[in-house]
N, C-alpha and C positions, 0 to 999 in steps of 0.2 A: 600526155594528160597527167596530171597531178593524181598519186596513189592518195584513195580514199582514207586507207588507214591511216596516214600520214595527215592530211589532213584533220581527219577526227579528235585527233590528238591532242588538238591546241583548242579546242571548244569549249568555251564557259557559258554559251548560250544557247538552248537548241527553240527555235520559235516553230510551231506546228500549226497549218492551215487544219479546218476542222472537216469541212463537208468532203467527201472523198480522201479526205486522211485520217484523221481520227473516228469518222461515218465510210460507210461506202458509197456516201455519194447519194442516198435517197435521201428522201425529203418526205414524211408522213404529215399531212394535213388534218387537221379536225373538220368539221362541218363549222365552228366557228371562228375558222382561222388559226387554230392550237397549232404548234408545231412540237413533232415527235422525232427523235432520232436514238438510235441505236449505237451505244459506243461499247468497246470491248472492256470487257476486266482486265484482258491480260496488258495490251495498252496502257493503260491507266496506270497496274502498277511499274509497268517498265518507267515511264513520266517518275514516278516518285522514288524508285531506286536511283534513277537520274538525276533529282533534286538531292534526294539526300548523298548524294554521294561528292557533291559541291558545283553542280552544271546546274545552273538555275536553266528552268523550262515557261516559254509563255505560247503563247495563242496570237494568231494576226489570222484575223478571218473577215469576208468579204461581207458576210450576213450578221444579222443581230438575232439571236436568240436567248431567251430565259434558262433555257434548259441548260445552253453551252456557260451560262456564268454558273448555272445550281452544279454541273458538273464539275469544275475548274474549280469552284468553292471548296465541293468533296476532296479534291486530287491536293488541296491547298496549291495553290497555283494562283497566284497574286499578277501576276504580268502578263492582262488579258486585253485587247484591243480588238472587239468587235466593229461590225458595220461599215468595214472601208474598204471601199473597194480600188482606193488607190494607197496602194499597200506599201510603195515606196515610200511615201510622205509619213504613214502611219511608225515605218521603221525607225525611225530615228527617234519617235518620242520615245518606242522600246528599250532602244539603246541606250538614250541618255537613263532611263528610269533604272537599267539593270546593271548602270555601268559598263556599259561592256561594248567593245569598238567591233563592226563589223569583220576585220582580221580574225577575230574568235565566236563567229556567230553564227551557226547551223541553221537550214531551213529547211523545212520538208512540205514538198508542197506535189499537187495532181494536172490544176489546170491552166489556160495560159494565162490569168489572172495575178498565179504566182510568178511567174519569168520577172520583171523586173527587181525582185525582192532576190530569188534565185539567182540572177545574174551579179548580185551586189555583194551577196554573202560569201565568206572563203568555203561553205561548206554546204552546195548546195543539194539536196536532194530530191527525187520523185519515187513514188510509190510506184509500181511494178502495173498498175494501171491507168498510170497517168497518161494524158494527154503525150501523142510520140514529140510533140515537138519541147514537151517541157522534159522528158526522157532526153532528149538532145542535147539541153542545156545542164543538166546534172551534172554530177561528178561523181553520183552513184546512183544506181536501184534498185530497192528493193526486192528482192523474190517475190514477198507477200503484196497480198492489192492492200488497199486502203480501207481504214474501217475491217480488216480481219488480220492482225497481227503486224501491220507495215510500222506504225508507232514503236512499237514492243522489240521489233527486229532494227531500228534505228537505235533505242536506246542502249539495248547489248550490244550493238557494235561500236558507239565510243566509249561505253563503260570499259569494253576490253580493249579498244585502241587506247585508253589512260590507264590502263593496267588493274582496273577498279572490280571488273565482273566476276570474279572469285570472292573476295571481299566482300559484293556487293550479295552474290548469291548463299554464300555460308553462313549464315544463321538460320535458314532452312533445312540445310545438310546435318546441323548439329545434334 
């Protein structure tokens, strides 16, 4: 099997499913149909040390949410593709829009909704509570579940597979 680090390496695009990877996976309801989810800080800014550091980051999720575009607005994160849930077809508008050939395109996904995206990309990943059989199809996993640091602990690990996470961490240190 292909070393992860290796791998990581060559990424100009990491695409992130939301519900169970950037959420854990709940789904909070209103009595008028409102939907509520919960997503990390620390998450978030791993996403934007990732951008700024030249990995453009986007979103491919199977559900349509307000909340997930008002999120992704905040994080600046332009390359969002909700409500498909055939996620393979959705990838390639991705890719043509961010330039980027799937050879250099990271996925990080929990359930078996993501496997054909996961199967396609050089770099595919699951969160450490994924579904076992999307676990299977990885090339790596997280420690952390989804929705509590699994996001954050993907982005430090190509930041420092492209030699970037010093770099990218040092203006806090200073």
């Amino acid at each position: 099997m292909s070393d992860p680090f290796e791998l990581a390496r060559n990424i100009k695009l990491v695409l992130f499913d939301v519900d169970g990877v950037l959420t854990d996976g709940s789904l909070f309801l209103g009595d008028g149909g409102e939907q509520y989810k919960a997503f990390n800080s620390k998450d978030g800014h791993g996403m934007r040390m990732l951008a700024d550091s030249g990995v453009q980051v986007g979103i491919l999720t199977g559900r349509n949410s307000d909340v997930v575009a008002h999120r992704m607005r905040d994080l600046g994160i332009d390359l969002v593709v909700q409500g498909r849930r055939d996620k393979l077809n959705a990838l390639d508008g991705l890719l043509e829009q961010a330039g980027v050939s799937t050879e250099h395109t990271a996925y990080v996904g929990d359930d078996v909704l993501d496997l054909p995206v996961m199967r396609r990309v050089a770099f595919a990943i699951a969160v450490a509570d994924a579904h076992p059989l999307v676990q299977q199809h990885a090339h790596w996993v997280t420690a952390l579940p989804g929705g509590r640091g699994a996001a954050r602990e993907v982005c430090e690990f190509i930041l420092q597979s492209q030699g970037n996470l010093e770099r990218m961490l040092a203006p806090y240190l200073a």
